[in-house]
N, C-alpha and C positions, 0 to 999 in steps of 0.2 A: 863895297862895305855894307854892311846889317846892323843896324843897332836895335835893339829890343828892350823895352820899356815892361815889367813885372811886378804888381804889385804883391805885399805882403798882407798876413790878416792875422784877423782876431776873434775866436769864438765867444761865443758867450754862453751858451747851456748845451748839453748833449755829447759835447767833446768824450772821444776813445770809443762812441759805437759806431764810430766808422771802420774801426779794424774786422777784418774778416772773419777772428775766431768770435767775436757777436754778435754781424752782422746775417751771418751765414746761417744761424740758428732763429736771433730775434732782429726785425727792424729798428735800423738805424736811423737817427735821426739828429745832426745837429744844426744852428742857425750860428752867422757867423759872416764877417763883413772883410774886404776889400780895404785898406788902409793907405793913404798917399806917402808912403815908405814903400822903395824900388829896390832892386835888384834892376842890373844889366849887362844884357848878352852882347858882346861884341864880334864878327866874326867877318875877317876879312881876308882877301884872297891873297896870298903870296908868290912871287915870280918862281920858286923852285918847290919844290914836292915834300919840303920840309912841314912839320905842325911844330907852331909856337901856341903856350899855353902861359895865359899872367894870368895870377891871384895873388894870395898872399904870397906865393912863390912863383919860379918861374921854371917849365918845363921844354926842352927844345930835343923833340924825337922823330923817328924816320918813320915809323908804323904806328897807327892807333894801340896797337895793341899794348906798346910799351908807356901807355900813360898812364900815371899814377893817381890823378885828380878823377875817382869812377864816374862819376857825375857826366863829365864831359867824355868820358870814354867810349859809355854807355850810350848815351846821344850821339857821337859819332855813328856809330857802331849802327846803331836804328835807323839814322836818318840815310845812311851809304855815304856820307863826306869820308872819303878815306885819307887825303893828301894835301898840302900846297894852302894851308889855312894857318892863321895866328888867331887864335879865340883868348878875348879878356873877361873878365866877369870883375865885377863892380856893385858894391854894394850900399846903400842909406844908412845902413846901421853895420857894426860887426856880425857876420853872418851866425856865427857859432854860438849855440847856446842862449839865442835870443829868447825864443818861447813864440816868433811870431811867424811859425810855415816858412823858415827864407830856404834853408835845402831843395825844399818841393818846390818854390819860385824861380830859384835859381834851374831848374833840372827846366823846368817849364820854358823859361826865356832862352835856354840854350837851345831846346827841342825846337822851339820859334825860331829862334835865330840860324841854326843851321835849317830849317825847310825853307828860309825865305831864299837864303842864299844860292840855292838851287831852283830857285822861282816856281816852287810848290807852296798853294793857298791852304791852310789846314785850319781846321775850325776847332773850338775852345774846348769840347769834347774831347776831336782828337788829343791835344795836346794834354790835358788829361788823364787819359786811359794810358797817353803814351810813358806821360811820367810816372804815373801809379806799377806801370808795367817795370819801368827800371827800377824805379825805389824799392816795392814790397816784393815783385816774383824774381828778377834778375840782383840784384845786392843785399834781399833779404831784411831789408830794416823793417824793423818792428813798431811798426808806423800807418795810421790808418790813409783814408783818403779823400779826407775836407780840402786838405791845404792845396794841394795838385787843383780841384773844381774851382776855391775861394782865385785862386792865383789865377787860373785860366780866363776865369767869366769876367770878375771886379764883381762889383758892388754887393747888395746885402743878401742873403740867398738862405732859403734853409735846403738842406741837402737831406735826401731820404735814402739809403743807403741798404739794397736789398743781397739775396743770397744770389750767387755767383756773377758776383763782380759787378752789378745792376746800381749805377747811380742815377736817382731823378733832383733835376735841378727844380726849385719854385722859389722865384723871384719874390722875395719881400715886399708888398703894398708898404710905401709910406708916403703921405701927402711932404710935399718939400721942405715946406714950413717945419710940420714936422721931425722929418728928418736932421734938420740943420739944430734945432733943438736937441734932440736927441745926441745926436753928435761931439756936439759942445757940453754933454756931462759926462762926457767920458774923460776920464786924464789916464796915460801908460806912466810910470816909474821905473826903471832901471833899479832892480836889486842889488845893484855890485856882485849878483853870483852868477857865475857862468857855470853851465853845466853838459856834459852830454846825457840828450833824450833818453838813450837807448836803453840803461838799464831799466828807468823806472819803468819807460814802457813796455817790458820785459816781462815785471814784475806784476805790471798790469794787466796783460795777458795772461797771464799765466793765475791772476786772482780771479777772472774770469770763470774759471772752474769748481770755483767757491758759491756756492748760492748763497750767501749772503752778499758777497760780491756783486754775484750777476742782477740782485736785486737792488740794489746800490744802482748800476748803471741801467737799468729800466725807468727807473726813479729821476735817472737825468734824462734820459729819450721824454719822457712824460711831461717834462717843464717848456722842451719845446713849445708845444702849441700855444699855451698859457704867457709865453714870451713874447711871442712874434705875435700875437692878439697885444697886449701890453706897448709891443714896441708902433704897431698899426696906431693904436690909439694916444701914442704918445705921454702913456703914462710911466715917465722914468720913475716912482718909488713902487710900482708893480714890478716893474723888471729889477727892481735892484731887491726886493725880497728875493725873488726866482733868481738872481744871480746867486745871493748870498747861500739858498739851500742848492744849488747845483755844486758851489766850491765843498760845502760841507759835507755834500755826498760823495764828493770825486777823491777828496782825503779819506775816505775809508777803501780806496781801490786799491793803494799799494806802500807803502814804507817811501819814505822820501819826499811824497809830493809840495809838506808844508815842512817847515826846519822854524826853528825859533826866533830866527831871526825875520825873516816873512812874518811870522803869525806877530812878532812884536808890530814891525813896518804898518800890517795891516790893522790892527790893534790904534796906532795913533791915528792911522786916516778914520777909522770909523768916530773913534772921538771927536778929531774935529771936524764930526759932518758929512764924512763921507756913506753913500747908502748900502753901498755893497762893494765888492770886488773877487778878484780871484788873479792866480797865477797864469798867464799864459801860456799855451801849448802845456807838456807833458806835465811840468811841476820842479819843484826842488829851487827853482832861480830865473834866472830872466828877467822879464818885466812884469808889473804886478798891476793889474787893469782895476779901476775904478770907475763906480757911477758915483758923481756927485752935484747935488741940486748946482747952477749958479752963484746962487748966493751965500752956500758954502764953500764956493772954491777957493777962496784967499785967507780961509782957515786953515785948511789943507794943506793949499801951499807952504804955510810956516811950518805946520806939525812935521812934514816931511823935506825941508829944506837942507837936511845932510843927504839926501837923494838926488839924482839928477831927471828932471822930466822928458819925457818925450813929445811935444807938441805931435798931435794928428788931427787929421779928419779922418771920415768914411771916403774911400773912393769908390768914383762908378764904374773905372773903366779898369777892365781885365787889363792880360797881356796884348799888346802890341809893338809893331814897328815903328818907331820912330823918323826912322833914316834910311833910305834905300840905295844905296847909289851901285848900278850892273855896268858903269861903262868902261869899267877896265877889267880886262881877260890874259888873262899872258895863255891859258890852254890852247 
């Protein structure tokens, strides 16, 4: 049996130029952190040639081929597990329409978990290029390629994101201190709106062809630097300007991203106190990311007490194994 431990994440400025159709022309650039919110791969060996498959459903087939869950199909399929396996995924949060990378984590932990299973070592990269592979060339979703890197590696990273398919990872400097500062002004919200990514990102793409647009998303590549400078020096009301104009330039990318009920929600945290925020992952719903000093956090807290929170930290540590156990074979 394999267990596999995935973390999920949270950008903060640059997000959508990691999709191909801007990266390929202009560099990409987002920074973007590791969250102690999991996803997990479970994948263990069975006595007959059967695949059992649990998530929110349950799947029981003779051939990968006839699996309905792509995700796992796909990773099958890559990794050569063909047969004799029961695989469960497990989730921190409801995976759908979070805003927080959990698809790309989940595709990651299984990529994990079925190479451990076969006692193949693969590094954070691989797992990576692999799930970026299933997600955007093999299933076509309209989705860039932070959340595969953020999930792989953990912790806080800015990702540069070049033409043909060329990702560089650079580790974020923050003294601990720091860090743990830093950390502790962030608050996530649950929106009560679930949504699927795919149209807006669609839309988003596809505005990419707009120069007013493509200048829009240059304008968030460009906040990078000025961020991760801000987040080095620990100055949280630098990064919450620079969050607050990355959200304001990223609603001009496509129809949907902010709906009035959001712009209200964010509307009462800035009232009481809060410095910035923005929608997580694509837009439209999910959870709604806040920077807010300390000492306005329990303002906050009331303004938005019809919400439900989501307590985080930053995590450091990528995907991993947790649990290995090779000592039963029936093959």
């Amino acid at each position: 049996m394999i267990i596999v431990k995935t973390p999920l994440r949270i950008s903060f400025v640059g997000g959508g130029s990691d999709m191909r159709s801007f990266y390929n022309k202009h560099q990409g650039e987002v920074i973007c952190t590791a969250i102690d919110k999991f996803v997990y791969a479970i994948v263990k060996e069975r006595f007959d040639d059967m695949i059992y498959i649990n998530y929110s459903r349950k799947e029981c087939v003779g051939h990968v081929s006839e699996i309905e869950h792509d995700l796992v199909r796909e990773a099958m399929k890559l990794t050569g597990v063909e047969k004799g396996v029961e695989i469960t995924t497990l989730a921190d949060i409801p995976s759908s329409g979070s805003g927080l990378g959990s698809s790309s984590s989940i595709t990651v932990a299984l990529l994990h978990a079925l190479y451990a299973f076969q006692n193949e070592l693969v590094t954070a990269e691989q797992l990576a290029r692999d799930a970026c592979h299933i997600e955007i060339d093999i299933l076509g979703k309209p989705i860039g390629r932070q959340d595969q890197y953020a999930a792989a590696y953990g912790g806080v990273n800015r990702f540069r994101f070049l033409a043909g398919d060329l990702t560089e990872r650079l580790p974020q400097k923050m003294d601990p201190a720091v860090l743990r500062k830093f950390s502790a002004s962030l608050l996530l919200y649950f929106t009560g709106i679930t949504r699927s990514a795919d149209e807006i990102l669609t839309r988003q793409q596809q505005g990419l062809n707009q120069s007013e647009k493509l200048e829009s998303m240059k304008k968030m590549v460009e906040l990078v630097e000025p961020f991760a400078q801000a987040m080095e020096q620990g100055d949280i009301h630098t990064c919450g300007l620079l969050l607050d104009r990355n959200w304001c330039l990223k609603q001009q990318m496509a129809a949907g991203i902010s709906n009035d009920q959001i712009d209200e929600m964010y509307a009462k945290a800035k009232n009481a106190g809060a410095l910035a925020g923005k929608i997580a992952g694509a837009g439209g719903g999910g959870f709604l990311l806040l920077i807010v000093p300390r000492e306005n956090q329990n303002a906050v807290f009331e303004a938005l007490k019809e919400y439900r929170e989501l307590p985080f930290m930053m995590e450091k540590s990528g995907s991993k194994v947790i649990f290995e156990d090779h000592s039963y074979s029936s093959k």
